[in-house]
C-alpha positions as CSV (number, residue, x, y, z in Angstrom):
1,X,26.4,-33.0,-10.3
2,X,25.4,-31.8,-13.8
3,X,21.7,-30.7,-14.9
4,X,20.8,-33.4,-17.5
5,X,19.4,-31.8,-20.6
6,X,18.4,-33.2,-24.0
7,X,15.4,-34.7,-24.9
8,X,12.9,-36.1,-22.3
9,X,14.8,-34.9,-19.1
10,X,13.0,-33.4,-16.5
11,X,14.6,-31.7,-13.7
12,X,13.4,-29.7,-10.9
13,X,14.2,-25.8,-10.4
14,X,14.1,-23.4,-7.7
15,X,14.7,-19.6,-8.1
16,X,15.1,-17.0,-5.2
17,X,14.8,-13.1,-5.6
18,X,15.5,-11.0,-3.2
19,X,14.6,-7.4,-2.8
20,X,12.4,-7.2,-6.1
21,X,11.7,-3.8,-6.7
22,X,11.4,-3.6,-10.3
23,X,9.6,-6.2,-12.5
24,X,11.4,-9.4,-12.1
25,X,11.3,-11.8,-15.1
26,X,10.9,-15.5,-13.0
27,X,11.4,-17.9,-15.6
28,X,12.5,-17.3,-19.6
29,X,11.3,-19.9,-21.8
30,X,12.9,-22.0,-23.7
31,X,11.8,-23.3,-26.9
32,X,10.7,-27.1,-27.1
33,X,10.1,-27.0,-23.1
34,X,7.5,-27.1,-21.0
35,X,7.2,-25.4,-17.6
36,X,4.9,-26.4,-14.9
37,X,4.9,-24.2,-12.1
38,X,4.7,-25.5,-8.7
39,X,4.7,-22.6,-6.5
40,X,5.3,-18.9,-6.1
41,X,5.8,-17.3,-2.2
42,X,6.1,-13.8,-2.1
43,X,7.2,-12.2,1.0
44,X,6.5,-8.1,1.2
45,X,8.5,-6.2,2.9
46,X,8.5,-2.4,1.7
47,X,5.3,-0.6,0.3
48,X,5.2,2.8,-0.6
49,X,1.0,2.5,-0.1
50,X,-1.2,0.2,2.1
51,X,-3.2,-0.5,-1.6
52,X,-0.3,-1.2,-3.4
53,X,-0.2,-4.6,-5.1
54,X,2.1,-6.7,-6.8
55,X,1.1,-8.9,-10.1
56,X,2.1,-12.6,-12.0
57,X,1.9,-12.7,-15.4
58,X,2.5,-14.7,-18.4
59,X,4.1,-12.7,-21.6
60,X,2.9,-14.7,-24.8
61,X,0.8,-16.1,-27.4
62,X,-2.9,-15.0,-26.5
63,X,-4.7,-18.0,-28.0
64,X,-8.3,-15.8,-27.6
65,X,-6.8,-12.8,-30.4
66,X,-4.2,-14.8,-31.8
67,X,-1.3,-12.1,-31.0
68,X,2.0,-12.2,-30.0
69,X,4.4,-10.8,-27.1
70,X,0.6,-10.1,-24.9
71,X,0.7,-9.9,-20.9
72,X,-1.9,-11.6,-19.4
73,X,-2.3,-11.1,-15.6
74,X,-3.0,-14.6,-13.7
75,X,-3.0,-12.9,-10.1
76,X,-2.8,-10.1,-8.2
77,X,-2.0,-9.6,-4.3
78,X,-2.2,-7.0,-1.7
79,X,0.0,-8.7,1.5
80,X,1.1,-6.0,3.6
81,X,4.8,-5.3,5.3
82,X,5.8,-9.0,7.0
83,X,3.2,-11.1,5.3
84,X,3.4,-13.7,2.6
85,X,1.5,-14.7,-0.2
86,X,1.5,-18.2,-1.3
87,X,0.2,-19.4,-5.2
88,X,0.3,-23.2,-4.7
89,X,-2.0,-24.0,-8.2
90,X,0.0,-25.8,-10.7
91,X,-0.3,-24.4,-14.1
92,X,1.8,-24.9,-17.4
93,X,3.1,-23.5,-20.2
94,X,5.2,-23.6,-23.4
95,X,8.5,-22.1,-23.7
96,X,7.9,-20.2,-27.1
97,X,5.3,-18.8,-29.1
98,X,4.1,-21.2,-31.9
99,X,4.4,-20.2,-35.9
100,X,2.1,-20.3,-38.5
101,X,-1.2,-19.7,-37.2
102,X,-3.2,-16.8,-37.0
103,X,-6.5,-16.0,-35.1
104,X,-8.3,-17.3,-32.5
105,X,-7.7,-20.4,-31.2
106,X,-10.4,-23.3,-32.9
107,X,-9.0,-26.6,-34.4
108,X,-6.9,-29.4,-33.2
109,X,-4.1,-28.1,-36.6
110,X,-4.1,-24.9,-33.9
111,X,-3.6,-26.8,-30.8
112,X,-0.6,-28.6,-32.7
113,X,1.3,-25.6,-33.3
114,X,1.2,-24.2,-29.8
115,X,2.5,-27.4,-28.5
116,X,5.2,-27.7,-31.6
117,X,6.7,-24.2,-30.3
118,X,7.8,-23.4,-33.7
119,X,7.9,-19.4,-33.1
120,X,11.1,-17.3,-32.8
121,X,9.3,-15.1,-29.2
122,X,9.8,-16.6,-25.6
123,X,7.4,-16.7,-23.3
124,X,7.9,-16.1,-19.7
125,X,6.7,-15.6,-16.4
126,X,7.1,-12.4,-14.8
127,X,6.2,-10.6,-11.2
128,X,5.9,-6.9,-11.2
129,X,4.3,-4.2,-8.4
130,X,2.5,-0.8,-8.6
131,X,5.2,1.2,-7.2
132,X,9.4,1.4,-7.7
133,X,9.6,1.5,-3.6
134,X,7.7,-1.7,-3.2
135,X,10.0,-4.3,-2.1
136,X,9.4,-8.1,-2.3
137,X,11.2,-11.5,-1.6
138,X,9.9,-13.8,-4.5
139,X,10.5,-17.7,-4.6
140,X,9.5,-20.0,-7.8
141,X,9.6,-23.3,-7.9
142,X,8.7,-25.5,-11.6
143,X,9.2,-28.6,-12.9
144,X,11.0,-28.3,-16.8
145,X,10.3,-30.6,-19.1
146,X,13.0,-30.3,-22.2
147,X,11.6,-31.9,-26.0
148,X,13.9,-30.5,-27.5
């Protein structure tokens, strides 16, 4: 069965990594979309140190500076060998930078443009770890949402 796409559809996704040991882009945005991400499980099963950690961020529009291309950390965990971490707060966001604004954010012509997606930058979300021997199993799961 195909994947409808177009405008309006909304389909469900699911990806699996296995063996992360490098950071791991999760999803790659798309412009005019919208992600809403379900949950995140993270299974460790290497560390290289007991206070090693691994991180989710988002790489985008800082709305606070007004910059492009910035990674802002939303969590970080410290599960040791065999145990798994589970995110299960939803949170959303666009699939591109917006254009045409500058500055911090402060009017409703600013909330517009992030929503409008008008930029030429993806945004994404992405899992990385302190050390190249850690070793994770990551799982995402998100709703998309395609205006395009």
């Amino acid at each position: 069965m195909a994947v409808p796409t177009g405008s309006g559809a909304v389909t469900h996704h699911s990806h699996i990594f296995k063996d992360v040991d490098a950071t791991q882009t999760l999803i790659l945005g798309a412009q005019h979309h919208t992600y809403s991400v379900i949950s995140l499980t993270v299974l460790c099963n290497v560390l290289n140190a007991t206070a090693d950690t691994f991180t989710i961020s988002l790489i985008g529009w800082d709305s606070h500076a007004g910059a492009s291309a910035q990674t802002m950390e939303l969590c970080r965990g410290n599960p040791q060998v065999g145990e798994t971490f589970i995110w299960n707060d939803r949170f959303s966001f666009f699939g591109y930078e917006p254009t045409g604004i500058s500055g911090a954010f402060g009017n409703a012509a600013y909330q517009i443009a992030l929503a409008a997606q008008g930029g030429s930058v993806a945004q994404q979300l992405s899992f990385g770890m302190t050390h190249a021997t850690d070793d994770y199993d990551v799982c995402v799961t998100y709703i998309d949402q395609d205006w395009s």
